[in-house]
C-alpha positions in Angstrom: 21.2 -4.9 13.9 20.4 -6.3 10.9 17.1 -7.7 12.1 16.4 -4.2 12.8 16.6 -2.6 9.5 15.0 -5.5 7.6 11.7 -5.1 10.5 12.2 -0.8 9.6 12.0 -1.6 5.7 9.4 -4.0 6.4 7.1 -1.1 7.9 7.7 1.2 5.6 6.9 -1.1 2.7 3.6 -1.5 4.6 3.3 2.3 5.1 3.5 2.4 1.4 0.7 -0.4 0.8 -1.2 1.9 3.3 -1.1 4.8 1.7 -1.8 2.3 -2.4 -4.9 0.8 0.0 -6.3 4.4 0.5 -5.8 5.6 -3.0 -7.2 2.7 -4.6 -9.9 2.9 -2.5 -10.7 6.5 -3.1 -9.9 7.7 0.0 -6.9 9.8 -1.0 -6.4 11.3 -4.3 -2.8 10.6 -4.5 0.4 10.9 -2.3 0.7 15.0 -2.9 -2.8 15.0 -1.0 -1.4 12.8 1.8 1.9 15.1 1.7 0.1 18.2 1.7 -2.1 17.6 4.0 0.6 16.7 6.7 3.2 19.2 5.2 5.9 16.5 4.2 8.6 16.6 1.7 6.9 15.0 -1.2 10.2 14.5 -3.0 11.5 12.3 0.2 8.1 11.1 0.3 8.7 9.7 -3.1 12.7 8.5 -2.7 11.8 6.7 0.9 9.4 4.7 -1.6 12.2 3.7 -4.0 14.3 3.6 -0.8 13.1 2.1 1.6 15.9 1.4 3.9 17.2 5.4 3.1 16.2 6.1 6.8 14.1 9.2 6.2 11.3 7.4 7.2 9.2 9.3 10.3 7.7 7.3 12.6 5.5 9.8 13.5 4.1 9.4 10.3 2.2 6.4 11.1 0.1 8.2 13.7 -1.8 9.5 10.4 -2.5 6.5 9.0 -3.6 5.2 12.3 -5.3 8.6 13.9 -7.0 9.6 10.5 -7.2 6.8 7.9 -8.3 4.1 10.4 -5.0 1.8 9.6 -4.5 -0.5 11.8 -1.6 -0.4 14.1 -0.7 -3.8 14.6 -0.7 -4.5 11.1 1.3 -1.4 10.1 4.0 -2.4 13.0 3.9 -6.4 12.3 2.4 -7.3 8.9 -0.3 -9.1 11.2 -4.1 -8.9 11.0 -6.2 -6.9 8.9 -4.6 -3.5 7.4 -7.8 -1.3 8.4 -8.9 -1.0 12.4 -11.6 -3.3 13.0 -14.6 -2.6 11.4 -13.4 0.2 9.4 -12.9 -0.1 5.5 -12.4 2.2 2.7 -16.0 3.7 2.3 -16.3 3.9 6.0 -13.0 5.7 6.5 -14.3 8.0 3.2 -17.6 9.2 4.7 -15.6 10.6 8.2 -13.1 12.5 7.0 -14.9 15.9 7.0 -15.9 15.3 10.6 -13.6 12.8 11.8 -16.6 10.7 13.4 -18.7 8.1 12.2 -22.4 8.3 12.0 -24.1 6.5 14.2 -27.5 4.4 12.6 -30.0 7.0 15.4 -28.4 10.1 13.9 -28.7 9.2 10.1 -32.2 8.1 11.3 -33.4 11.6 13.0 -31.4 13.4 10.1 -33.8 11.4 7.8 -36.7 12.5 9.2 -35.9 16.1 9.3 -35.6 15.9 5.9 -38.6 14.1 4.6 -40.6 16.6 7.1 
């Protein structure tokens, strides 16, 4: 049971480093955008990160970080690997979050051209 709560506490630190990563990276203002955005307590928000082991922690709050901020999964659930989905980083996750889709090289190409013509 132990084992359990130290792996729980584990995730949640890397929830937290998640969430720094996206910040940092200018991908998120802050954690009231990230609150906001998904409706969460951001007072609990803020005591789960000076508690982590207070077991208010949502797993269902991972699905954002994985559906919309390109985190990776495996790393958020074992510490392993790299902490964005392959080949997804910071800038990249910061030009699709209006559309939710990357750009593929073609479209930026055509777009281009309509432009310059």
């Amino acid at each position: 049971m132990e084992k359990d709560k130290d792996n729980s506490v584990e995730i949640v630190e890397r929830f937290f480093t998640a969430l720094r990563t996206l910040i940092d990276g200018g991908v998120l203002r802050g954690l009231q955008t990230f609150t906001r955005r998904y409706d969460l307590n951001r007072r609990n928000v803020q005591r789960l990160q000076r508690e982590p082991y207070s077991g208010i922690f949502r797993p269902g709050w991972l699905t954002y970080l994985v559906n919309d901020y390109k985190i990776s999964s495996t790393w958020l659930l074992t510490g392993r690997g790299a902490i964005f989905a392959d080949g997804w980083d910071a800038e990249s996750v910061k030009k699709v979050q209006a559309t939710g889709k990357r750009e593929t090289a073609a479209k930026k190409s055509i777009d281009n051209q309509n432009v310059t013509t």
